[in-house]
N, C-alpha and C positions, 0 to 999 in steps of 0.2 A: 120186473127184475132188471137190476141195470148192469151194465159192463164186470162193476167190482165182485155182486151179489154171482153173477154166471162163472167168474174165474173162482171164486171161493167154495163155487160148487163141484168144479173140476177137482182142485186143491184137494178135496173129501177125499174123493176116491183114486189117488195116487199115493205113492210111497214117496218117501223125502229124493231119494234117486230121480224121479219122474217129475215131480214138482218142481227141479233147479232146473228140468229142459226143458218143460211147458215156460216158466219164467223167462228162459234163455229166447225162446221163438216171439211169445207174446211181448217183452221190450222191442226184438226185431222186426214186428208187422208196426208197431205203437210207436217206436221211437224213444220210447218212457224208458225210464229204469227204477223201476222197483227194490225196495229197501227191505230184505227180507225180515227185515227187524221189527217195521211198519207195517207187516201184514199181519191180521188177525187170525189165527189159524183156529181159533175156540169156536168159534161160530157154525 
């Protein structure tokens, strides 16, 4: 399971409230900034 696959797992079990401040924290440990548009949320 790699970094995308374990945030995706998270992502499952949050509500959309939960999932912009996991986003919010993991850009701030990562440095990245995530494109809510580019994630696949089907999976």
């Amino acid at each position: 399971m790699n970094g995308s696959e374990i945030m995706e797992t998270i992502f499952d079990r949050l509500d959309t409230a939960e999932r912009q401040d996991v986003l919010d924290v993991y850009e701030a440990l990562t440095g990245m900034m995530i494109d809510m548009d580019s994630v696949d949320w089907s999976e």
